[in-house]
C-alpha positions in Angstrom: 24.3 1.2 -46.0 20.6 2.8 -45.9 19.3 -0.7 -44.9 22.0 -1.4 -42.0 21.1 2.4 -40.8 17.1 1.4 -41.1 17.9 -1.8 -38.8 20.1 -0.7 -36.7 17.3 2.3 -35.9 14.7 -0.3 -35.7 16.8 -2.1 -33.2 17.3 1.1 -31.2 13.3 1.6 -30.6 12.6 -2.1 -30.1 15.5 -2.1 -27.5 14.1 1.3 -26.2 10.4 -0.2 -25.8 11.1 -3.3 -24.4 12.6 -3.0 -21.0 12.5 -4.9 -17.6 10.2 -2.5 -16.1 6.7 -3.4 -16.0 3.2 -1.8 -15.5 3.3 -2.6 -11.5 6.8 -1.1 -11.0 5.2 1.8 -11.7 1.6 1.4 -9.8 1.6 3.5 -6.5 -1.3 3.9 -3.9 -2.5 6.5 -2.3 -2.3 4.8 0.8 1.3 4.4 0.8 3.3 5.8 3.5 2.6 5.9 7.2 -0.9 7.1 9.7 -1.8 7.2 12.8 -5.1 6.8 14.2 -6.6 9.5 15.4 -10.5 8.1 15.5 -12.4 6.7 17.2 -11.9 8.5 20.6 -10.5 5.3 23.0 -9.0 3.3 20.0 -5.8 2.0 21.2 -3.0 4.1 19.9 -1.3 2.1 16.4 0.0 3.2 13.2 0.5 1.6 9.7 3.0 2.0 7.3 2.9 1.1 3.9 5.6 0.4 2.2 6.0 0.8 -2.4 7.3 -2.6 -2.1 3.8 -4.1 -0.9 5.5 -4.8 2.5 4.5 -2.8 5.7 4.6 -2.5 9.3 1.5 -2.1 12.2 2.8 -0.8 15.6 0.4 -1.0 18.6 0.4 0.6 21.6 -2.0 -1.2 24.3 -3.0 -2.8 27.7 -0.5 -5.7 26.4 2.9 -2.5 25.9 4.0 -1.5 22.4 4.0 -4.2 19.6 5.5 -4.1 16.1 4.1 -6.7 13.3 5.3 -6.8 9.6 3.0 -7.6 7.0 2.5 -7.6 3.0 -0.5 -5.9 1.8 -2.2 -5.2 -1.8 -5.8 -3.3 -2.6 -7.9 -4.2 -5.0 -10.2 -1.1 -6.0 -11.4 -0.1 -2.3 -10.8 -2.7 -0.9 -7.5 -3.6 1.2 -5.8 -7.1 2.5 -3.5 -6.9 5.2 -1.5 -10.5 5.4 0.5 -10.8 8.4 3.1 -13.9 8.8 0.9 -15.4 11.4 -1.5 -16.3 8.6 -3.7 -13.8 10.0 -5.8 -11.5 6.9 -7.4 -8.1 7.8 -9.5 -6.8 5.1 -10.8 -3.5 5.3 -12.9 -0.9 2.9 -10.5 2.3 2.6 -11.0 5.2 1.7 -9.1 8.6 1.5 -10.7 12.1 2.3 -8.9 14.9 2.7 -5.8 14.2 4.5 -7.6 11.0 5.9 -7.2 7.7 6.1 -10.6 5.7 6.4 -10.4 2.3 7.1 -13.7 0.0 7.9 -13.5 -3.3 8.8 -15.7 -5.8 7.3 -18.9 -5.7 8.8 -18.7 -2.5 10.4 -20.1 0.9 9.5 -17.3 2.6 12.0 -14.5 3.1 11.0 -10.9 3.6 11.8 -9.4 7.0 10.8 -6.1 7.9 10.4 -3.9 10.7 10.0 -0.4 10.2 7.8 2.9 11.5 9.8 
């Protein structure tokens, strides 16, 4: 009986320790969630939101009216790919200061800063 009781609690814990979840259901970003630009002064108006899932959403608001384009996206240290379903990649440096949003695309020293909302 003391063996079936030892098993049994060693099934417990290896049922307990191996579940469906893994390391990346659990990864979040600091960029997640949604920001409007608020620099540089005459940027056309557009947000991003970023979605847990690795899905999103950039809405622009130009000479052209209001736009809204879904895309996947992932970072890699400071560095972050936008992939829309045009085939289209943005890649931008990000950074987060404050309650800031700092994205510069590659090669340029200005960047894009946004606000969440």
């Amino acid at each position: 009986m003391r063996n079936f009781s030892l098993s049994l609690m060693l099934v417990m814990f290896v049922a307990l320790f191996t579940t469906s979840c893994t390391e990346e259901d659990d990864y979040w970003s600091p960029i997640e969630g949604c920001w409007a630009i608020v620099d540089p002064p005459g940027a056309d108006y557009n947000e991003y939101c970023f979605n847990h899932d690795g899905t999103g959403s950039y809405f622009i608001s130009d000479y052209a009216g209001q736009s809204t384009y879904y895309f996947t996206w992932e970072t890699f240290d400071n560095t972050l790919y936008v992939y829309f379903a045009t085939g289209d990649t943005w890649r931008f440096t990000w950074y987060i200061r404050g309650a800031y949003l700092y994205l510069y695309p590659v090669g340029s020293g200005v960047p894009y800063v946004y606000e969440a909302f």
